[in-house]
NUBA-571941 format. One record per residue (C-alpha): residue in three letters; residue number from 1; x, y, z. Coordinates in steps of 0.25 Angstrom, whole numbers, plus 5000, padded with zeros to 4 digits. Layout:
N
<atom res="ALA" n="NUM" c1="X" c2="Y" c3="Z"/>
...
% end
This chain:
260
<atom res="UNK" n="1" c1="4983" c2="4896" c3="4954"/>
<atom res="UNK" n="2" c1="4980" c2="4911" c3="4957"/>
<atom res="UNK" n="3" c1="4989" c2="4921" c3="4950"/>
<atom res="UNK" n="4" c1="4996" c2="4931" c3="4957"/>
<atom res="UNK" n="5" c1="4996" c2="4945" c3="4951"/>
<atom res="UNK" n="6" c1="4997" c2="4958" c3="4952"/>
<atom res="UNK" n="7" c1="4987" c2="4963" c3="4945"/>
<atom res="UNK" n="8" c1="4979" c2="4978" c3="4940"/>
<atom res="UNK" n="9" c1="4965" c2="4976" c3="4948"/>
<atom res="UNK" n="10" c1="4957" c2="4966" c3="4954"/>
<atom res="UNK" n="11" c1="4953" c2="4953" c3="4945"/>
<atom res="UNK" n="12" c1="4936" c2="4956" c3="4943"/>
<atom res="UNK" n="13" c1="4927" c2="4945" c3="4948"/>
<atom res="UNK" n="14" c1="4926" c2="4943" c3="4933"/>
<atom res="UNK" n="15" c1="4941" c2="4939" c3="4932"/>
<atom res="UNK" n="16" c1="4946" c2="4952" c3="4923"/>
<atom res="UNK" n="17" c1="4959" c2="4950" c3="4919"/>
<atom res="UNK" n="18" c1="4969" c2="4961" c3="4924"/>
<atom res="UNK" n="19" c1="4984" c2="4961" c3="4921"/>
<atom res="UNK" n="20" c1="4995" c2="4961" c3="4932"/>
<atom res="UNK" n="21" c1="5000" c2="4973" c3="4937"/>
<atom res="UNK" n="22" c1="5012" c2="4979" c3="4946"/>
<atom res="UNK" n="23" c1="5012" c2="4994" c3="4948"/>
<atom res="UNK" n="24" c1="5026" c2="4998" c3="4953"/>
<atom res="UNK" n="25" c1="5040" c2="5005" c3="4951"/>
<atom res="UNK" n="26" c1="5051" c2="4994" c3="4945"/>
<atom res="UNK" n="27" c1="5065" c2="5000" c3="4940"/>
<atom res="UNK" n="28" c1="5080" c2="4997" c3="4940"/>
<atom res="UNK" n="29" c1="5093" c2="5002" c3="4942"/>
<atom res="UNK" n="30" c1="5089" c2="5009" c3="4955"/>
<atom res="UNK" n="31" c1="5095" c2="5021" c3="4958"/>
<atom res="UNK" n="32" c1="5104" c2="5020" c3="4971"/>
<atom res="UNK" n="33" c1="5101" c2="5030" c3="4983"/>
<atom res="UNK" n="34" c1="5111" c2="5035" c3="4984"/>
<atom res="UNK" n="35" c1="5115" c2="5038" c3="4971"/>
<atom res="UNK" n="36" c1="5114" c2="5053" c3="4965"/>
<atom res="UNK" n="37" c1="5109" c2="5059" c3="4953"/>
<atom res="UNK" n="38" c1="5119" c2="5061" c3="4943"/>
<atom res="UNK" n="39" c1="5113" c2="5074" c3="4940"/>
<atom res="UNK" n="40" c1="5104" c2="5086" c3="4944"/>
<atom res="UNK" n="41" c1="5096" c2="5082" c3="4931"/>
<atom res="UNK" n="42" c1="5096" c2="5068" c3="4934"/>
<atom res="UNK" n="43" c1="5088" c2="5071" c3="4948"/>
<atom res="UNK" n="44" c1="5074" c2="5068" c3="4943"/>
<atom res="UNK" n="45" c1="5078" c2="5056" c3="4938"/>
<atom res="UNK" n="46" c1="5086" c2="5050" c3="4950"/>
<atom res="UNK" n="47" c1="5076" c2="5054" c3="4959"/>
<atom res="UNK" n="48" c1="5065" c2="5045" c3="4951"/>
<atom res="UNK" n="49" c1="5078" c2="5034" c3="4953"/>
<atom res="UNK" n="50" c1="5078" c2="5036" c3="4967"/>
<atom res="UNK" n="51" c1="5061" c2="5034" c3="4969"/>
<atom res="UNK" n="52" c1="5062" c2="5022" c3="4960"/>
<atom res="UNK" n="53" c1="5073" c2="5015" c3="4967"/>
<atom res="UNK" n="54" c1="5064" c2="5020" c3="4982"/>
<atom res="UNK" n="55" c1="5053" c2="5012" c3="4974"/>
<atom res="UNK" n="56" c1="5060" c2="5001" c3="4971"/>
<atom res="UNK" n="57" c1="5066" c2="4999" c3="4984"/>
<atom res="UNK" n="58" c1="5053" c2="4999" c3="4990"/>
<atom res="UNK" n="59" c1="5048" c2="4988" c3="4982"/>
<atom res="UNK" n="60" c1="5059" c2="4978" c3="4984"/>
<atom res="UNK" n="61" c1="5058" c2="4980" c3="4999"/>
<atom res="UNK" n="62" c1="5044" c2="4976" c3="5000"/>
<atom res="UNK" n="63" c1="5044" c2="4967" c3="4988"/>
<atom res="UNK" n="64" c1="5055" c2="4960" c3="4998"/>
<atom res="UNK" n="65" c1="5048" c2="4960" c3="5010"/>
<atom res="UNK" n="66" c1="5034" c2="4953" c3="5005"/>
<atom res="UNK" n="67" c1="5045" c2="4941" c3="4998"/>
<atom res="UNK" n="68" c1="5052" c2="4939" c3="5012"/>
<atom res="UNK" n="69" c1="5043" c2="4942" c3="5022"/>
<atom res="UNK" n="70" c1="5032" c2="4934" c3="5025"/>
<atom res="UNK" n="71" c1="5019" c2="4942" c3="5032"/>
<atom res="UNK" n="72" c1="5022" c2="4937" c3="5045"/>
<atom res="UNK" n="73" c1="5039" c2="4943" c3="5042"/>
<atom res="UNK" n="74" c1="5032" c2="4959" c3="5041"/>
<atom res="UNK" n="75" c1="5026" c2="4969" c3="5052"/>
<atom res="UNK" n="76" c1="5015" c2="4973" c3="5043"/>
<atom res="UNK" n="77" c1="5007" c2="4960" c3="5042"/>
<atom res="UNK" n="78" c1="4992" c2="4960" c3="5047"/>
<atom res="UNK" n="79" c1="4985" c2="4947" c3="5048"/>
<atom res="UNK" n="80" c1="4972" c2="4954" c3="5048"/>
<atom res="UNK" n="81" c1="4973" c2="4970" c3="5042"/>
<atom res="UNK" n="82" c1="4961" c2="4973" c3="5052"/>
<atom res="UNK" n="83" c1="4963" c2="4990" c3="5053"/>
<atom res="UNK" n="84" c1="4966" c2="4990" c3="5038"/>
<atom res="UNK" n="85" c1="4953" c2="4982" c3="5034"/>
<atom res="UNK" n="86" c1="4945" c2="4989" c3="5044"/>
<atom res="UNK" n="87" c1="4947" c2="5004" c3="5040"/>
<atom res="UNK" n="88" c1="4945" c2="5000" c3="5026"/>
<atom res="UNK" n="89" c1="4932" c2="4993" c3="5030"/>
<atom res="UNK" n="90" c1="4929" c2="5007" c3="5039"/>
<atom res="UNK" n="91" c1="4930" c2="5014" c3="5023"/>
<atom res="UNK" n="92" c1="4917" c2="5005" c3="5022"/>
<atom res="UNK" n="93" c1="4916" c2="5005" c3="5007"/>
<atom res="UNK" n="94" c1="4910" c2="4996" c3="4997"/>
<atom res="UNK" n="95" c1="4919" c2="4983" c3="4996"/>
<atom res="UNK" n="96" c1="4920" c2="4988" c3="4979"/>
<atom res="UNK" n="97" c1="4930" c2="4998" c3="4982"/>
<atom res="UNK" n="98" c1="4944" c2="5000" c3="4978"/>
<atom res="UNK" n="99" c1="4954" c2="4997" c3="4989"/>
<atom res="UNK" n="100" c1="4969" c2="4997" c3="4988"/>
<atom res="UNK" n="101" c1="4979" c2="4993" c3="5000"/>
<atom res="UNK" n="102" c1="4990" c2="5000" c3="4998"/>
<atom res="UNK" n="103" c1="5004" c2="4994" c3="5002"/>
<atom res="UNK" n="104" c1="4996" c2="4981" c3="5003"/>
<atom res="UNK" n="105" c1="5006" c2="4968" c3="5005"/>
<atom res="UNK" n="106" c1="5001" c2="4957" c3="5009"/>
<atom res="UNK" n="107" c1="4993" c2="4963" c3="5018"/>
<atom res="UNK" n="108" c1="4979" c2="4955" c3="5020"/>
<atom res="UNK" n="109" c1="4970" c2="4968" c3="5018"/>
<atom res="UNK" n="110" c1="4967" c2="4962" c3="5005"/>
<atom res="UNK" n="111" c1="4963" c2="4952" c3="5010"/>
<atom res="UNK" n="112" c1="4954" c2="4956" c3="5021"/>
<atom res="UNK" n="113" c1="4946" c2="4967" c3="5010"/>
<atom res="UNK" n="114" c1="4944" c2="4954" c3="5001"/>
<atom res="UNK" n="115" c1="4938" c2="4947" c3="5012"/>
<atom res="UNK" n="116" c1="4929" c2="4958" c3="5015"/>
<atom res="UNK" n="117" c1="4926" c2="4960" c3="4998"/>
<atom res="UNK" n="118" c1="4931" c2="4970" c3="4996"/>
<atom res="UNK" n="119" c1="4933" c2="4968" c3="4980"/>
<atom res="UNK" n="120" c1="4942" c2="4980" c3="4974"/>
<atom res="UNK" n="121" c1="4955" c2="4979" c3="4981"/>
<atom res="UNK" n="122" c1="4969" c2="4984" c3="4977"/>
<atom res="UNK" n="123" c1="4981" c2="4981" c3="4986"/>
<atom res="UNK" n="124" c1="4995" c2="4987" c3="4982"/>
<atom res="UNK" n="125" c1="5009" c2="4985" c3="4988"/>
<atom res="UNK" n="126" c1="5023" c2="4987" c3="4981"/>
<atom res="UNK" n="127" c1="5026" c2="4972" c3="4984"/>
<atom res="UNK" n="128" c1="5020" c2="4963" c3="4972"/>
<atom res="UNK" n="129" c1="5025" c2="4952" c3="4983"/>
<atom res="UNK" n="130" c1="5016" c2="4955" c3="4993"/>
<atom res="UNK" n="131" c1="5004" c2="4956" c3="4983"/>
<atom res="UNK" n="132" c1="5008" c2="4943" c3="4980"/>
<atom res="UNK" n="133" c1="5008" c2="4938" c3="4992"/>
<atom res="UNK" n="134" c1="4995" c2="4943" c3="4994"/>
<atom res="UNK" n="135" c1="4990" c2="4937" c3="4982"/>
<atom res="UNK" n="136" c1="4994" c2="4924" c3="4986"/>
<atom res="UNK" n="137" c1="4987" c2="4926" c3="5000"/>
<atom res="UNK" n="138" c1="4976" c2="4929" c3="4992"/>
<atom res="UNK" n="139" c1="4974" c2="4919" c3="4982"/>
<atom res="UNK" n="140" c1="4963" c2="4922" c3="4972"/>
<atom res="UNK" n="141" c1="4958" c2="4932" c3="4981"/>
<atom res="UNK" n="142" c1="4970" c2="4940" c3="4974"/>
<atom res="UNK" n="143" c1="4963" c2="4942" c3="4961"/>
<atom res="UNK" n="144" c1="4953" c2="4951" c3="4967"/>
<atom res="UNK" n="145" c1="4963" c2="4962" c3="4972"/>
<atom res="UNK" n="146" c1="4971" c2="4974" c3="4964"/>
<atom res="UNK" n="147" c1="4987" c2="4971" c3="4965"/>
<atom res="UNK" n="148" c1="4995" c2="4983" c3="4965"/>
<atom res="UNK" n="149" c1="5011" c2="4981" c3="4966"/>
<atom res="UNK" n="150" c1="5017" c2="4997" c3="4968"/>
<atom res="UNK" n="151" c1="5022" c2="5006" c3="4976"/>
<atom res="UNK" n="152" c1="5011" c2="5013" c3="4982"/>
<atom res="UNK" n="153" c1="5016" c2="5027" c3="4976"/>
<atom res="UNK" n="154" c1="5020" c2="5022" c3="4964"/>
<atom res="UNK" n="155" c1="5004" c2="5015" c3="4961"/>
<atom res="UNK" n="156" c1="4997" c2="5021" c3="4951"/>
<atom res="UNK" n="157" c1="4983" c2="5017" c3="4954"/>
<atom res="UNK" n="158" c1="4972" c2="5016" c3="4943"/>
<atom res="UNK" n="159" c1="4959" c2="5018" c3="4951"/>
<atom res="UNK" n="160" c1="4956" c2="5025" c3="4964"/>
<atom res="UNK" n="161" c1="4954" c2="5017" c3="4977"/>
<atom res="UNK" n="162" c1="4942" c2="5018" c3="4986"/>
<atom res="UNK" n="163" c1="4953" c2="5015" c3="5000"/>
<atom res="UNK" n="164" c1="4967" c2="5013" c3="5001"/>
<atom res="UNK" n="165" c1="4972" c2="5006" c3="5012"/>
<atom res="UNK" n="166" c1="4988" c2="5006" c3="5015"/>
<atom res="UNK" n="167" c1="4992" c2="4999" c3="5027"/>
<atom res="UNK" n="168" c1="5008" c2="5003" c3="5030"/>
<atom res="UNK" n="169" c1="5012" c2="5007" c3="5014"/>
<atom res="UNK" n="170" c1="5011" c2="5022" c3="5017"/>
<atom res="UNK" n="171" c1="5020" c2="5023" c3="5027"/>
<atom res="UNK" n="172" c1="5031" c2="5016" c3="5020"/>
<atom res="UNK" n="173" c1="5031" c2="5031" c3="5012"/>
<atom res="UNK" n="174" c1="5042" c2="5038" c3="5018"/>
<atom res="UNK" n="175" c1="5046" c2="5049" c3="5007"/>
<atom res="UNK" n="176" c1="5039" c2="5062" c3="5006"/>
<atom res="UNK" n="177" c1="5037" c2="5058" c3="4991"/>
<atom res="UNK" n="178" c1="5030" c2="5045" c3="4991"/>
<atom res="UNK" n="179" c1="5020" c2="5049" c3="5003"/>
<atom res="UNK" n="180" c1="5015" c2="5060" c3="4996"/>
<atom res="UNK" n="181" c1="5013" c2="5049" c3="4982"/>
<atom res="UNK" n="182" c1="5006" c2="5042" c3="4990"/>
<atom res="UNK" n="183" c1="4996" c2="5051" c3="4996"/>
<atom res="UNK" n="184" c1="4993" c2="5055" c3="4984"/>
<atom res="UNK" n="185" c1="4990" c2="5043" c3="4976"/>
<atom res="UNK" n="186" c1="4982" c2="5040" c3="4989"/>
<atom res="UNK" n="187" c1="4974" c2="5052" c3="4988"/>
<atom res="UNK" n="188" c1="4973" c2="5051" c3="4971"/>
<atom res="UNK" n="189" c1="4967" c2="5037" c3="4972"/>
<atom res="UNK" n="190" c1="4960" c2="5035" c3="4984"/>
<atom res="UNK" n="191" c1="4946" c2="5040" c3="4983"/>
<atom res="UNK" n="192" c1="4940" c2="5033" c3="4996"/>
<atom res="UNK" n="193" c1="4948" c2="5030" c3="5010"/>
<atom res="UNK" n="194" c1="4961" c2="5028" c3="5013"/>
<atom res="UNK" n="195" c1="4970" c2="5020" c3="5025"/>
<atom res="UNK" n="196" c1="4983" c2="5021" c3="5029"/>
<atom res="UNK" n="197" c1="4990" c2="5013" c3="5038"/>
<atom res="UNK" n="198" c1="5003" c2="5017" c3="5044"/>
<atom res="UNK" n="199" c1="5013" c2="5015" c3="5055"/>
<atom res="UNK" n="200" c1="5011" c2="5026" c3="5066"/>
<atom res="UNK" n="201" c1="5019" c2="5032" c3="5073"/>
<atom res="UNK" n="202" c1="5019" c2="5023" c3="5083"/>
<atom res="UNK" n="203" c1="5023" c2="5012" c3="5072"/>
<atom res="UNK" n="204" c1="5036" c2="5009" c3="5066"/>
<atom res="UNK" n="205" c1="5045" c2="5016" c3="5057"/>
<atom res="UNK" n="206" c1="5049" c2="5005" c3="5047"/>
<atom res="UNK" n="207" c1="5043" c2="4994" c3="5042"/>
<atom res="UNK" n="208" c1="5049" c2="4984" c3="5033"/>
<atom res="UNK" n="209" c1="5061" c2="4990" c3="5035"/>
<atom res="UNK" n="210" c1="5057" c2="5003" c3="5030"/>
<atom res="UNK" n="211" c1="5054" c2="5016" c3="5034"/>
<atom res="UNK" n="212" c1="5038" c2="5021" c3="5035"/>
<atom res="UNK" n="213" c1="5030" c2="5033" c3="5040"/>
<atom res="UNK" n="214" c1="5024" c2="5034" c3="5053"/>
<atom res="UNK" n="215" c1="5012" c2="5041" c3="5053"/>
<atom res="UNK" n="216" c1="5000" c2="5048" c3="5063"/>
<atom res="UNK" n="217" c1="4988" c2="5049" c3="5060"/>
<atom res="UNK" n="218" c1="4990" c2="5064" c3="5057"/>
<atom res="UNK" n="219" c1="5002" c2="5062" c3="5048"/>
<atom res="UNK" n="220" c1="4992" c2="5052" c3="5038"/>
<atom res="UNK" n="221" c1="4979" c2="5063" c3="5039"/>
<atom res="UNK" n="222" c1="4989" c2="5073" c3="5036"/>
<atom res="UNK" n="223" c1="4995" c2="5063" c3="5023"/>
<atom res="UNK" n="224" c1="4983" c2="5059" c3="5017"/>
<atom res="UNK" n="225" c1="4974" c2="5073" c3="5020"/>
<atom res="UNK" n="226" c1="4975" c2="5078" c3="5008"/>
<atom res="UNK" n="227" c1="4967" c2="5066" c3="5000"/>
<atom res="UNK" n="228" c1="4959" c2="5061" c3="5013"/>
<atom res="UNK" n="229" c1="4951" c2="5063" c3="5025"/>
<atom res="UNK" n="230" c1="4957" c2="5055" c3="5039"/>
<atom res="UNK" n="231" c1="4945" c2="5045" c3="5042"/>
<atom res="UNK" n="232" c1="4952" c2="5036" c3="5055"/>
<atom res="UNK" n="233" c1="4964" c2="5031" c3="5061"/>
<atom res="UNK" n="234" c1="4969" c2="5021" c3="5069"/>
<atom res="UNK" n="235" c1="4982" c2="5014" c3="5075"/>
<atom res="UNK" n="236" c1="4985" c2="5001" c3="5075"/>
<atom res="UNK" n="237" c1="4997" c2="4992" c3="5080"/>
<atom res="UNK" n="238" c1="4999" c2="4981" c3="5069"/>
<atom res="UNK" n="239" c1="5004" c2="4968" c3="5077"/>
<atom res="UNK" n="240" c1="5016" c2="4964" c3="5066"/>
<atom res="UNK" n="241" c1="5019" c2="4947" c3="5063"/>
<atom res="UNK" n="242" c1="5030" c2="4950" c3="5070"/>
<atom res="UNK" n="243" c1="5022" c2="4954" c3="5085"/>
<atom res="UNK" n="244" c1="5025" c2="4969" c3="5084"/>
<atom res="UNK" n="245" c1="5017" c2="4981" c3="5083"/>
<atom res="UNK" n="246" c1="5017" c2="4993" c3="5073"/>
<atom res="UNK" n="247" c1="5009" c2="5004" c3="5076"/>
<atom res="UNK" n="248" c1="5000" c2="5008" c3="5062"/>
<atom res="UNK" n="249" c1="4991" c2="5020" c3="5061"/>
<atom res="UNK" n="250" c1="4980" c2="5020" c3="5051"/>
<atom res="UNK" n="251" c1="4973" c2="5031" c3="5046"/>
<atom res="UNK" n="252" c1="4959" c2="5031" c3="5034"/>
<atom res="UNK" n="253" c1="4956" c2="5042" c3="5026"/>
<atom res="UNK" n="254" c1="4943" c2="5044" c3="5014"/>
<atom res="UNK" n="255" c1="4949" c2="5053" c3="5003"/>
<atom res="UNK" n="256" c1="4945" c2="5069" c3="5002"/>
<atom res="UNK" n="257" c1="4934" c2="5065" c3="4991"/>
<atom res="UNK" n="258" c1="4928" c2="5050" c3="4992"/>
<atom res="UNK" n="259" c1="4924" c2="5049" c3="4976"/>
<atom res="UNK" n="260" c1="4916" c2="5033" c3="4976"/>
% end
């Protein structure tokens, strides 16, 4: 039977062993809220606290949703990820490059990019259970894509990737903090094109349960203008399982300095 793993990088046609990974933040004794620092000294320390518990939080939420909800049981569901796997085909580049979907799930992009051969794939999501899932869907096929369990701006990527993809992880970033983290690791290891799919303002303004962003077109040139050039945008309304509609804006970038 097919092992489940999360796991470094891509198993070779050749069969390289690579060992399991998981790249995240994992503590105890989380620091309540509310609870103040018992000094002025102390500051530094409980404010590292504070960030950890925030991370940890985030994890269990989502690591609860994939091990109680079924995909039919979540609005962001897609049978068929048509607008993603299209502007990623628009990039058109050779089917050797590096890929990461970003805030993946179980999202069947993976699957659609294996289909097409694409053979250097990487998908990332802070739920190892929705990996999982994933894996299972996809059987041996598994063993031919990169696993990445983290936080998006706690990853700490060991190569650079040639398109990033994130469909509805971004937007979850509501702090001033984590955005910019994010825009920065985007533009330190992306060295080809970029898309970032959000909720509009048209959209909603929770999901899961959570709090998101909205964003115009303007608002995500402006973010990512310092490490990209705007290529395209389009809206889309996404038909959820549940028969309603959420209004998603997506925009694509290419980096500043394409390096291949």
């Amino acid at each position: 039977m097919y092992s489940l793993i999360i796991q470094t990088r891509a198993i070779s046609s050749a069969g390289s062993e690579h060992l399991p990974y998981k790249q995240g933040v994992t503590g105890s004794n989380p620091v309540s809220p509310t609870e103040k620092p018992p000094s002025i000294g102390g500051f530094f320390n409980y404010l590292i606290e504070q960030y950890i518990t925030m991370d940890i939080h985030r994890t269990k939420h989502w690591e609860k949703v994939y091990e109680t909800k079924a995909p039919n049981q979540v609005s962001w569901t897609q049978e068929y990820p048509k607008t993603s796997f299209e502007i990623i085909q628009s990039f058109d580049l050779p089917k050797t490059v590096r890929i990461i979907d970003v805030g993946g799930g179980d999202s069947k992009l993976v699957d659609c990019l294996l289909d097409a051969g694409y053979e250097n794939i990487t998908v990332l999501d802070i739920s190892e259970k929705a990996l999982l899932r994933v894996q299972y869907r996809l059987g041996e096929k598994a063993s031919k894509v990169n696993w990445i369990v983290s936080d998006i701006i706690k990853f700490k990527p060991e190569t650079s990737f040639d398109i990033w993809h994130d469909r509805a992880a971004f937007h979850f970033l509501t702090e001033e903090d984590e955005i910019s983290q994010y825009l920065a690791l985007a533009s330190s290891c992306v060295k080809g094109y970029l898309s970032i799919g959000t909720f509009s303002k048209l959209g909603p303004v929770k999901c899961s349960g959570l709090n998101i962003l909205q964003y115009s077109k303007e608002e995500l040139i402006s973010a990512f203008s310092s490490g990209f050039n705007f290529l395209d945008s389009k809206t889309e309304d996404h038909t959820t399982p549940f028969g309603t509609t959420q209004n998603f804006l997506f925009c694509s970038f290419k980096k500043n300095r394409i390096i291949f």
